[in-house]
Backbone as CSV, one residue per row, in Angstrom:
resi,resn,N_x,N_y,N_z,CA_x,CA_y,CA_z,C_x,C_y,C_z
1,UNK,6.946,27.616,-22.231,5.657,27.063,-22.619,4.586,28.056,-22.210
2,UNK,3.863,28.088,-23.079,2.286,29.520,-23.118,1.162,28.740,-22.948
3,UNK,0.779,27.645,-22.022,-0.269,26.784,-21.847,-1.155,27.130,-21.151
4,UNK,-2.259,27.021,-21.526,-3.917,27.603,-20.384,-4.505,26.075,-20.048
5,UNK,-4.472,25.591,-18.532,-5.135,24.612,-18.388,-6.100,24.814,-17.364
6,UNK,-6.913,24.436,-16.891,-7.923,24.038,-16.197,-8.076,26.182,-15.912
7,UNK,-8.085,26.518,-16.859,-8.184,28.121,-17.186,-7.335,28.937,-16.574
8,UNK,-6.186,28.439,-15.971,-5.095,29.244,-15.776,-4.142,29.443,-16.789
9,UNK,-3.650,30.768,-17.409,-3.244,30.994,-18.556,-1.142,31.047,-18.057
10,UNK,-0.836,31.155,-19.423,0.770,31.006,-19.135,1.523,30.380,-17.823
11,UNK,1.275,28.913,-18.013,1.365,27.917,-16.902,2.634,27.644,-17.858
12,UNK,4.358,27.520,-17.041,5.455,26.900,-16.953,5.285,25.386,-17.152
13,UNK,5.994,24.727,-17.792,5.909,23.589,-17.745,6.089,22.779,-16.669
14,UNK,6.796,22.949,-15.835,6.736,22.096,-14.239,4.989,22.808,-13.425
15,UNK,4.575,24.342,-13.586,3.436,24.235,-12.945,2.328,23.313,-14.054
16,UNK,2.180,22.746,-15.377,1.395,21.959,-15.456,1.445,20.978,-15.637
17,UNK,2.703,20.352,-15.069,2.784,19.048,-14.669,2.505,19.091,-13.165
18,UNK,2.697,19.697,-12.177,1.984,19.641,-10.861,0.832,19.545,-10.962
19,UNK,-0.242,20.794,-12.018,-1.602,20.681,-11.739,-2.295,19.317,-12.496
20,UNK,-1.603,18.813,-12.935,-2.175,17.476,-13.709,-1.708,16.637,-12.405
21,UNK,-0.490,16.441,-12.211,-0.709,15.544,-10.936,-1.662,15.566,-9.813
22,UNK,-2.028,17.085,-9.443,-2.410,16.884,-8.408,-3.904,16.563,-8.851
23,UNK,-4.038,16.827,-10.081,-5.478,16.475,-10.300,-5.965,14.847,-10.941
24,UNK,-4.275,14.427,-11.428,-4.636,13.075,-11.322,-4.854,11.788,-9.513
25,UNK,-4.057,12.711,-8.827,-4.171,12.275,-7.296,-5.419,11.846,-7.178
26,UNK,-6.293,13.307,-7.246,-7.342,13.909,-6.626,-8.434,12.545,-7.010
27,UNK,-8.088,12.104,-8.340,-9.370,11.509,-9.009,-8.898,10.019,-8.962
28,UNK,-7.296,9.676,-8.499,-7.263,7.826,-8.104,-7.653,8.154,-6.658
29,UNK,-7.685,8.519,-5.749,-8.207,8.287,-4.358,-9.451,8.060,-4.289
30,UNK,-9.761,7.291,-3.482,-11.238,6.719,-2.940,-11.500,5.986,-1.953
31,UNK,-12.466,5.080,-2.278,-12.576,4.607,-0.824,-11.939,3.215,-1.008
32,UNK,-11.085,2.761,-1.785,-10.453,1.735,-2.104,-8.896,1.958,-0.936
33,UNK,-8.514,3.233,-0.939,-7.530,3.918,-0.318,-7.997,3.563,0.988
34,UNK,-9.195,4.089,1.472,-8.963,4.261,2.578,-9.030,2.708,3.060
35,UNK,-9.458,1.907,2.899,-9.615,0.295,3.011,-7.972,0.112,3.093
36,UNK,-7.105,0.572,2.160,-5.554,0.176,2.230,-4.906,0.788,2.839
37,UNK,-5.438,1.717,4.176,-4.925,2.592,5.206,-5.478,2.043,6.258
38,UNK,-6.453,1.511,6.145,-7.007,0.851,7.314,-6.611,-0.640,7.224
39,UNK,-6.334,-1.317,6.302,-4.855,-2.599,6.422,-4.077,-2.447,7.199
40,UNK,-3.406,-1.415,6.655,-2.070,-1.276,6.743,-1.967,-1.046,8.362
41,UNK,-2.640,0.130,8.801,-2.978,-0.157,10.229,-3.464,-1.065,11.212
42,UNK,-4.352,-1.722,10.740,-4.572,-2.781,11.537,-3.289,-3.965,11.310
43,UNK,-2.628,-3.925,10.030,-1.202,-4.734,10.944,-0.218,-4.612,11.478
44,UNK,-0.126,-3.085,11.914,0.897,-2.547,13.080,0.653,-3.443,14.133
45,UNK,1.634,-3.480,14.588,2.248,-4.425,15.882,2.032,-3.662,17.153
46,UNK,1.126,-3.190,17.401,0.772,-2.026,18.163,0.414,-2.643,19.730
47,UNK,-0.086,-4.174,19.703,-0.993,-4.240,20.890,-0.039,-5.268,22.010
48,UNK,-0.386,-5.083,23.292,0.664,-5.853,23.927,0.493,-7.495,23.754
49,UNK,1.260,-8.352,24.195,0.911,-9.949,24.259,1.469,-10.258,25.722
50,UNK,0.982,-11.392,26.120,1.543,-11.863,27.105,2.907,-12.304,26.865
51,UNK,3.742,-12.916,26.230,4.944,-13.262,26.044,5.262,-13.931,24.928
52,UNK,6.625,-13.561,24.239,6.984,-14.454,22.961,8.016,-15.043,23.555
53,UNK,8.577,-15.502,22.833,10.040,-16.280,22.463,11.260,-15.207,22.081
54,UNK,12.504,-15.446,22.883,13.561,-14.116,22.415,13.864,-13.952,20.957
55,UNK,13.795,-12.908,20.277,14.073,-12.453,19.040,12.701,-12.683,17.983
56,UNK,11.812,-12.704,18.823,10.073,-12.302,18.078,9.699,-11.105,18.433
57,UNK,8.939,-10.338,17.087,8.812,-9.167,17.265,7.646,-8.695,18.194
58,UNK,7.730,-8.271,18.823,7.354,-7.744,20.197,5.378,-7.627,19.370
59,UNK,4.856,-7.521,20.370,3.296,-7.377,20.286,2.605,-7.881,19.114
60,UNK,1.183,-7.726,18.766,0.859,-8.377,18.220,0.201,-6.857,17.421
61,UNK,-1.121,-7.292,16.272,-2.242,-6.862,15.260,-3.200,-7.142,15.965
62,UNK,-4.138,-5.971,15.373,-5.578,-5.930,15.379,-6.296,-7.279,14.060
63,UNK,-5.286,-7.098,12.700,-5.743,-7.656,11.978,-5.255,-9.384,12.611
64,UNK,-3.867,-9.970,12.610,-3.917,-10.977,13.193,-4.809,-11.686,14.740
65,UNK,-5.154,-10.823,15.505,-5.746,-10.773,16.879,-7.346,-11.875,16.122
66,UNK,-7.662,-10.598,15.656,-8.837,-10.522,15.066,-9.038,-12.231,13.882
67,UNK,-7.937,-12.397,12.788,-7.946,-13.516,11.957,-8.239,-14.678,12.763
68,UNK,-6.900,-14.637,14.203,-7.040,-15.734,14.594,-7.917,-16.038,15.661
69,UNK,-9.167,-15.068,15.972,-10.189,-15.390,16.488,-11.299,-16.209,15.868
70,UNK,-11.503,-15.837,14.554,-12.314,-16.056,13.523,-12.162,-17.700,13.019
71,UNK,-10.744,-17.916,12.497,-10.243,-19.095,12.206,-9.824,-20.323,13.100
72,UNK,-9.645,-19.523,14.405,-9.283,-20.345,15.542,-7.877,-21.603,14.829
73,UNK,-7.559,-22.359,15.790,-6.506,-23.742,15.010,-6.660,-23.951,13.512
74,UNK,-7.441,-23.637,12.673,-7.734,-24.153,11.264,-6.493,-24.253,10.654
75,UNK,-6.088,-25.322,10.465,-4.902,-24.895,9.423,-5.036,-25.569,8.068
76,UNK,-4.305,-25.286,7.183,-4.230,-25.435,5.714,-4.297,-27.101,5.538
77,UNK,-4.947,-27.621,4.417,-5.105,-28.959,4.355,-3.689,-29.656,4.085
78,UNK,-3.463,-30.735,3.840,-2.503,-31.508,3.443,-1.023,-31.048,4.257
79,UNK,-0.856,-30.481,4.969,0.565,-29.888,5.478,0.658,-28.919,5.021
80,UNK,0.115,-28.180,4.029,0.447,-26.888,3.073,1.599,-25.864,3.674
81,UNK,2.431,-25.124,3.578,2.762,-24.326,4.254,2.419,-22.802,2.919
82,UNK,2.130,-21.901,3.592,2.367,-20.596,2.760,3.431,-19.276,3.532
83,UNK,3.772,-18.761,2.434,4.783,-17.493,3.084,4.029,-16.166,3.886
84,UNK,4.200,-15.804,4.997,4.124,-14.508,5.401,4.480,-13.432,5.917
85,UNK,4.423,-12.152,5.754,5.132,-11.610,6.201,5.331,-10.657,7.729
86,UNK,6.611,-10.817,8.018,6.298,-10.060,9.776,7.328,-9.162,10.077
87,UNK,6.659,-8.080,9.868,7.895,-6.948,10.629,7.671,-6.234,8.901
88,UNK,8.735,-5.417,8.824,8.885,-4.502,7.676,8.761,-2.700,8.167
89,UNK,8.072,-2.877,9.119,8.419,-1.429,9.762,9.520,-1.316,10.981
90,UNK,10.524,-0.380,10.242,11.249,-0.284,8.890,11.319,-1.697,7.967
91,UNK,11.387,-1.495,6.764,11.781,-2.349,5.518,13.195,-3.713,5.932
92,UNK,14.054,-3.033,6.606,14.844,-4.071,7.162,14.429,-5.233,7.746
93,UNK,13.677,-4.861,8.574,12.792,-5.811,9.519,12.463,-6.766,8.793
94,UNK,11.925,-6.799,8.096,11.384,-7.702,7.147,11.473,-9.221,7.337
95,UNK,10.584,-9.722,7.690,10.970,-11.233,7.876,9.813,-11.919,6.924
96,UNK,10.057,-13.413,6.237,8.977,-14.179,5.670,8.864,-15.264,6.198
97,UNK,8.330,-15.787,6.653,7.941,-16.943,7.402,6.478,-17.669,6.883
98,UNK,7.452,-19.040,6.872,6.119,-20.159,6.168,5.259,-20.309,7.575
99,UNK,3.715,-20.374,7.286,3.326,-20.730,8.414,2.007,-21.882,7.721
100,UNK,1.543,-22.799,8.696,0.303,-23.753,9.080,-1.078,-22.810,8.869
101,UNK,-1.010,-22.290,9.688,-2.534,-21.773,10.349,-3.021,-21.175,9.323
102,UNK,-4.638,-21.102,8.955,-4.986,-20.105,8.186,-5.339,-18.619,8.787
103,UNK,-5.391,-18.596,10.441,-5.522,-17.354,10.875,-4.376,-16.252,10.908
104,UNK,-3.238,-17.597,11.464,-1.657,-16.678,11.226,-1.328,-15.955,9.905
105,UNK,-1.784,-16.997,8.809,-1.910,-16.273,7.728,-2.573,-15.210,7.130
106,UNK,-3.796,-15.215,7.342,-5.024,-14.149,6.673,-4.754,-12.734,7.570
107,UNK,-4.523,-12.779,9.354,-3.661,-11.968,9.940,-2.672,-10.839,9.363
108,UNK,-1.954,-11.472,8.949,-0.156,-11.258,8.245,-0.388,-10.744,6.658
109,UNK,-1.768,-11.618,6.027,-1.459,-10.860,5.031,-2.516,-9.492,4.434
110,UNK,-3.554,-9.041,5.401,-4.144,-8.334,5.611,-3.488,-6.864,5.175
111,UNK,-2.221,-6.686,5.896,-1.442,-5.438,5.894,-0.940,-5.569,4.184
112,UNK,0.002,-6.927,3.716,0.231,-6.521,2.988,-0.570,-5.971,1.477
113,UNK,-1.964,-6.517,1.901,-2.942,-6.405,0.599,-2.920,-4.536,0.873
114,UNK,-3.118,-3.965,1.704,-3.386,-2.166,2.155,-2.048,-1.357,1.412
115,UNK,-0.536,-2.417,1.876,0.444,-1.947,0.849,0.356,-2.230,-0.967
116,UNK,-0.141,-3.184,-1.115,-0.165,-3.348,-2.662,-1.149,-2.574,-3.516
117,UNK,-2.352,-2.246,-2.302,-3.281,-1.146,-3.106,-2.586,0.016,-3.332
118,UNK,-1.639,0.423,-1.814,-1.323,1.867,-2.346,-0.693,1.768,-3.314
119,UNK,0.475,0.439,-3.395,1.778,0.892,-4.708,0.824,0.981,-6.332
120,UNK,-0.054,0.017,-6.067,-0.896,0.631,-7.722,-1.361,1.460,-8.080
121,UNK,-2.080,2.193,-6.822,-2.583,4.009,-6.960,-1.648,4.721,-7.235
122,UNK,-0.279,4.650,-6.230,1.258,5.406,-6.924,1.426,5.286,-8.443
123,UNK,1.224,4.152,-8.384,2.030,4.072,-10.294,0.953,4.503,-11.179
124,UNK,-0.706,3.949,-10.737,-1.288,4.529,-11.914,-1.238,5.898,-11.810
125,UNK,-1.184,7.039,-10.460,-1.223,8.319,-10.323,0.039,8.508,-11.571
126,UNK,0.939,8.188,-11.305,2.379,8.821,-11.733,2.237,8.436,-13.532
127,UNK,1.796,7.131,-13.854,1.511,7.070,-15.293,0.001,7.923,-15.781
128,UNK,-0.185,8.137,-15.233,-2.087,8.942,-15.917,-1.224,10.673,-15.816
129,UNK,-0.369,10.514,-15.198,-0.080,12.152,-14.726,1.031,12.361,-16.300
130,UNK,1.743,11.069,-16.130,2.811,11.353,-17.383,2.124,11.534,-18.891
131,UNK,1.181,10.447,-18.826,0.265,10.394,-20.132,-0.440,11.849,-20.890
132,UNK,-1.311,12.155,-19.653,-1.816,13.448,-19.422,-0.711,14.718,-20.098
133,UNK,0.319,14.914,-19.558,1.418,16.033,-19.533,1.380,15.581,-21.107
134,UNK,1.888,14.633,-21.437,2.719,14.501,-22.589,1.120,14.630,-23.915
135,UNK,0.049,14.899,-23.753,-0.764,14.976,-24.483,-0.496,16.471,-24.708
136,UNK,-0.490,17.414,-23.620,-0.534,18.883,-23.608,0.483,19.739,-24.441
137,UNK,1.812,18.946,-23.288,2.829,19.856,-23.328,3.679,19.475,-25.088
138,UNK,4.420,20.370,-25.267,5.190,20.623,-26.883,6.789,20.297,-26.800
139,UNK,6.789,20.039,-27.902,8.773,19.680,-28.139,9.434,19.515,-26.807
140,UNK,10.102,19.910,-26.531,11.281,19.912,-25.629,10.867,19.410,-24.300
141,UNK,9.607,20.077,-23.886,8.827,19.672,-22.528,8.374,18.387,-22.110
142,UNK,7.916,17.755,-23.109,7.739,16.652,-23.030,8.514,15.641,-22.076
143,UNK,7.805,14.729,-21.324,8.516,13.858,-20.708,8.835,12.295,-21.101
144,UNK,10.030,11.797,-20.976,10.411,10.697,-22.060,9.483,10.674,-23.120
């Protein structure tokens, strides 16, 4: 492939599929990102507690700490229960647990809203990057 993009001339077909990626990266990041890095961190299990129960995962969140200051006892009307999640670092970990409280909840699901932003920036990066390529590139190069 003999392609000139962003004015670099006789670009390989894998180098202008990198420079489209990296320039589709460049332009989904924002400050939406950093909000879903700062989730995601504040529901690390990072801080000590006074004591659980055997086979609870050790320490607590900034984001739960924090929910269930705010919400104090409030819990969901009628008995409600909703799912949340605890542990996942690593992915094994993974536990879902129905809980009462609306602080236990809003806590717990804090992190996972920081993961669901990133996985949509991944996919739209990776589809705007495929879209992109496949406008440029010719016959054979093309991707699906």
């Amino acid at each position: 492939m003999d392609t000139v993009y962003a004015g670099r001339p006789n670009l390989t077909a894998s180098q202008l599929l990198f420079m489209i990626f990296c320039e589709n990266t460049a332009n989904q990041l924002g400050v939406q990102d950093f909000g879903a890095i700062v989730a995601i961190v504040a529901g690390l299990n990072n801080l000590p507690t006074r004591g659980k129960f055997a086979g609870a995962t050790p320490g607590t969140s900034y984001a739960s700490q924090k929910a269930r200051k705010v919400f104090g006892n409030a819990k969901f009307p009628w008995g409600i229960k909703l799912p949340s999640v605890i542990g996942g670092y690593p992915p094994h970990k993974l536990n879902i647990i129905m809980v009462r409280k609306i602080g236990t909840f809003v806590g717990r699901a804090i992190p996972v809203l920081g993961w669901v932003i990133l996985a949509s920036d991944v996919s739209q990066i990776a589809l705007n990057t495929v879209r992109h390529y496949n406008l440029i590139a010719r016959g054979q190069d093309k991707l699906w």
